[in-house]
C-alpha positions in Angstrom: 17.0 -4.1 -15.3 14.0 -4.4 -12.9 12.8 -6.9 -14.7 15.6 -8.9 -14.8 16.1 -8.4 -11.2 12.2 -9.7 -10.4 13.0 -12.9 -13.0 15.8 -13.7 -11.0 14.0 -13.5 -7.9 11.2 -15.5 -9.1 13.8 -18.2 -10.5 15.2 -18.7 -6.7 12.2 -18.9 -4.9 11.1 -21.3 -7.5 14.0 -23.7 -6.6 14.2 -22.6 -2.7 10.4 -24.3 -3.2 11.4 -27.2 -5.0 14.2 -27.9 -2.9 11.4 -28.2 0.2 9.4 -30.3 -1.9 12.3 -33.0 -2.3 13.4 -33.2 0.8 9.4 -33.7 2.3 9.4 -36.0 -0.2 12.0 -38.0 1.5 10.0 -37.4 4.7 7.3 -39.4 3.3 9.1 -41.9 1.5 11.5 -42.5 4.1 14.1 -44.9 1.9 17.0 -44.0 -1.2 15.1 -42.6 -4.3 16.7 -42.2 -8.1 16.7 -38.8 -9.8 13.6 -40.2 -12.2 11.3 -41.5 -9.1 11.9 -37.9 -7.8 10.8 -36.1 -10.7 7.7 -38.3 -11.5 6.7 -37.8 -8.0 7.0 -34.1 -7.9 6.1 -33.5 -11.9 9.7 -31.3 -11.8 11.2 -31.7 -15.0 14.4 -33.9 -14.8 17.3 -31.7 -15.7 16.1 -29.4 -13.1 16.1 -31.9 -10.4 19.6 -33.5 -11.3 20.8 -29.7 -10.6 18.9 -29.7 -7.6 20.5 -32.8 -6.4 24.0 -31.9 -7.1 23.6 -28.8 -5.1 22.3 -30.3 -2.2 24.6 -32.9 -2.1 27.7 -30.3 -2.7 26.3 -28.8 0.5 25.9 -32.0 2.5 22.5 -32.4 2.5 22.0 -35.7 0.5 24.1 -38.4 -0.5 24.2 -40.2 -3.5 24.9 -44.1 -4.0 26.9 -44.7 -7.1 25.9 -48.6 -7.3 22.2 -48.1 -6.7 22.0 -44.4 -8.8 19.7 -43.0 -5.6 19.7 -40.5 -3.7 19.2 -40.4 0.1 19.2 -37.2 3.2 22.5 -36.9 5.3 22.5 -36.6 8.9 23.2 -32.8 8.5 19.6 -32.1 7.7 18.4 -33.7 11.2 21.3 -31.0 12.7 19.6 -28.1 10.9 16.7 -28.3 13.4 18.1 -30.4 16.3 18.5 -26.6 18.1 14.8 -26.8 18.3 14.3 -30.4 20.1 17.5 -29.4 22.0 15.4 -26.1 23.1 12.4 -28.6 25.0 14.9 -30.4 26.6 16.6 -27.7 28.7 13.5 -25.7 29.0 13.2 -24.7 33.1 10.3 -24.1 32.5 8.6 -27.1 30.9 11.3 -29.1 33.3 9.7 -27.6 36.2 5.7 -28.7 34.7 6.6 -32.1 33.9 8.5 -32.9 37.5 6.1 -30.9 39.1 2.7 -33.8 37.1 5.0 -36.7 38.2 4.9 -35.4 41.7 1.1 -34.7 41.3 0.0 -37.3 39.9 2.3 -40.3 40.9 2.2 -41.1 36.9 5.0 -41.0 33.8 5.2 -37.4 32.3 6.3 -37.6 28.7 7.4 -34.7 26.1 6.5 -36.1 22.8 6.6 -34.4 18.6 5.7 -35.7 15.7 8.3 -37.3 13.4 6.9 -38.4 9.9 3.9 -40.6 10.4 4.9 -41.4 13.9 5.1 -39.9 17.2 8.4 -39.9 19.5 9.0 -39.4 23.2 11.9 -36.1 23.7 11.8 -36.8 27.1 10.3 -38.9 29.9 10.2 -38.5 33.5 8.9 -41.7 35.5 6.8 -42.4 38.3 8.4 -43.4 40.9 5.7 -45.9 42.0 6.1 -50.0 41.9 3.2 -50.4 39.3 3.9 -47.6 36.6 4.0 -47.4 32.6 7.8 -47.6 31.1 8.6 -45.6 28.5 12.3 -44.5 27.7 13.4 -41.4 25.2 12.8 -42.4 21.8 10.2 -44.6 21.7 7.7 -44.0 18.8 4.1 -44.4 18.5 1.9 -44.4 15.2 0.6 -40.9 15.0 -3.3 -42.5 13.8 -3.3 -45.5 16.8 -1.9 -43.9 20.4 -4.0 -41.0 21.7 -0.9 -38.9 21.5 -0.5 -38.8 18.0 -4.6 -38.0 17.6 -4.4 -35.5 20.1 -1.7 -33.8 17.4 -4.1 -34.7 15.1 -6.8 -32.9 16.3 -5.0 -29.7 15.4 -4.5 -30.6 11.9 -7.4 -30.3 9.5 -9.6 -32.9 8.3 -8.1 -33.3 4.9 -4.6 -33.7 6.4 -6.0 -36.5 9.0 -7.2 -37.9 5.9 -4.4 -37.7 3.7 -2.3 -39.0 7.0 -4.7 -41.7 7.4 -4.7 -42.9 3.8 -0.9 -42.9 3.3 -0.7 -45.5 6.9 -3.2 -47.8 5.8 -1.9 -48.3 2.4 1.5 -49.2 3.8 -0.4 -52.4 5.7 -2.8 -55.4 5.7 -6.2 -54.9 5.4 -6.1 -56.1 9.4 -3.4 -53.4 10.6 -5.9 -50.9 8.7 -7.3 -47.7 11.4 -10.8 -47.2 10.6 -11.2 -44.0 9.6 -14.4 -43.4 12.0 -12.4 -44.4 14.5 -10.3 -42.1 14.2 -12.3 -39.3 13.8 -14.2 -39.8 16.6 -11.7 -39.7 18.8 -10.4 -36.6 16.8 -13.6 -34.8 17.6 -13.7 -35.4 21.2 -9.8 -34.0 21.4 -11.0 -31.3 19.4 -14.3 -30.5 22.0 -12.2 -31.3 25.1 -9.0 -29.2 24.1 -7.7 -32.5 25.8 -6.8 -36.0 24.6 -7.5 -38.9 26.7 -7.3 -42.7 26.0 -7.1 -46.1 26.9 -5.1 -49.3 25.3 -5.1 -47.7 22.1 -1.0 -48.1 21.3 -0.3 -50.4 24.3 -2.6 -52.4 26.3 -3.7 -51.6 30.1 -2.3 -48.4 30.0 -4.0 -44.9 30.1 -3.1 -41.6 29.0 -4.3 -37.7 29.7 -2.6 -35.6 26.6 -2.4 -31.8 25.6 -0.7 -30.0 23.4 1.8 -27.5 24.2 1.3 -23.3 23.3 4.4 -21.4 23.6 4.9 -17.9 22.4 8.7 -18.8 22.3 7.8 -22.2 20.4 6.0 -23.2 17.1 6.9 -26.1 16.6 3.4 -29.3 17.8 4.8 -30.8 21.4 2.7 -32.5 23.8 2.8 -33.5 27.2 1.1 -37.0 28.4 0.6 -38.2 31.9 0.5 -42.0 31.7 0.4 -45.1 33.6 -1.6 -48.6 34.1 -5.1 -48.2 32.9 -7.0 -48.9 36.0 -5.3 -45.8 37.6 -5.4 -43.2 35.3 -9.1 -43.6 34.6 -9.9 -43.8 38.6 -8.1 -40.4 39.2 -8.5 -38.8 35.3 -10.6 -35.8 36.3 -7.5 -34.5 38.8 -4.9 -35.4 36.3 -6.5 -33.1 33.5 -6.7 -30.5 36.0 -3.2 -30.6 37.2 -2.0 -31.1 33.1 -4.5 -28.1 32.2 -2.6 -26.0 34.9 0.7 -27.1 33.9 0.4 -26.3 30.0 -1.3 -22.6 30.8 1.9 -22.0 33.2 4.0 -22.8 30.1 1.9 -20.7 27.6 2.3 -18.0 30.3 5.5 -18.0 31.5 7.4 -19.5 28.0 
């Protein structure tokens, strides 16, 4: 009996693994997929997948198009963790930091995850000056060109930037390519500074001072970006980081 018990076991974490696997597989891919193009991705024997696939979408999870034979997630996946993006929003206290940096700095304050190979703005307070950058709540970035998706970079390890950076170039023209020492140097400076800081790298003539949230309460990469026209984030960059450095300890701390 125990040993049928432990089989068992071993048999459901098995698919509980597999069942990860397909749906990061649709992260990736990010467009319908037939039952064969799964299993030759994930070298998962077919029969197993089709009863994987008729599970999932018995729960709601996928859907399946009879004319095209492919499968494709539901919106009820993006609910499962939609608690946790709903969590930064009505955070007081990360509400508090980011009005408090627009105040401070006259600049846009921006809450911002990663989303596939992108990144997306949660949240965006402006600046209330004439001259400011305009940003509104979900706009995207490519996580390997703006500073904010390096600065999540820097976090990640050097295989993963790699593996990130080889799966966005071979999506584009050799002259939408990121050069991959590029890249990495900016990683390493992120990485030395424990801060992220660039200029025109997604849009041009605008500057940005980046850091990544630490929350006990949290796990899940956010960052927070002060931004605005180039010429005045680099004149008054040494005071932003300061104020942003003060404002992401007060969230570690309080959070």
């Amino acid at each position: 009996m125990p040993k049928l018990v432990a089989a068992t076991a071993s048999a459901g974490v098995k698919s509980a693994d597999r069942v990860m696997s397909i749906m990061e597989f649709f992260r990736e891919r990010r467009r319908p997929a037939t039952a064969r193009e799964i299993a030759n991705a994930l070298d998962i024997p077919r029969s197993s997948v089709n009863v994987l696939l008729r599970s999932q979408i018995t729960m709601g999870y996928l859907r399946y198009d009879e004319q095209t034979l492919t499968y494709f997630p539901t919106l009820k996946l993006f609910q499962l963790g939609s608690w946790l993006i709903e969590g930064f929003l009505t955070d007081p206290v990360i509400d508090e930091r980011m009005r408090g940096l627009v105040e401070a700095t006259g600049e846009t304050v921006c809450l911002w995850v990663i989303i596939g190979e992108s990144v997306r703005i949660l949240r965006v307070i402006p600046s209330p000056q004439a001259i400011s950058l305009t940003l509104r709540e979900g706009d995207s970035a490519p996580l390997v060109k703006s500073i904010v998706g390096r600065t999540f970079l820097a976090a990640m390890t050097d295989e993963e930037i790699r593996e990130r950076l080889e799966r966005f170039n071979q999506a584009r023209e050799a002259s939408a390519q990121v050069d991959i020492a590029d890249l990495m140097g900016d990683v390493r400076v992120t990485r030395g500074r424990g801060i992220g800081v660039g200029y025109g790298k997604w849009l041009p003539d605008a500057g940005a001072v980046v850091g990544l949230i630490e929350s006990n309460h949290y796990k899940e990469p956010v960052a927070l970006a002060v931004g605005g026209p180039m010429f005045r984030v680099k004149r008054n960059e040494a005071d932003i980081e300061k104020r942003l450095r003060q404002a992401l300890e007060d969230i570690f701390t309080l959070n």
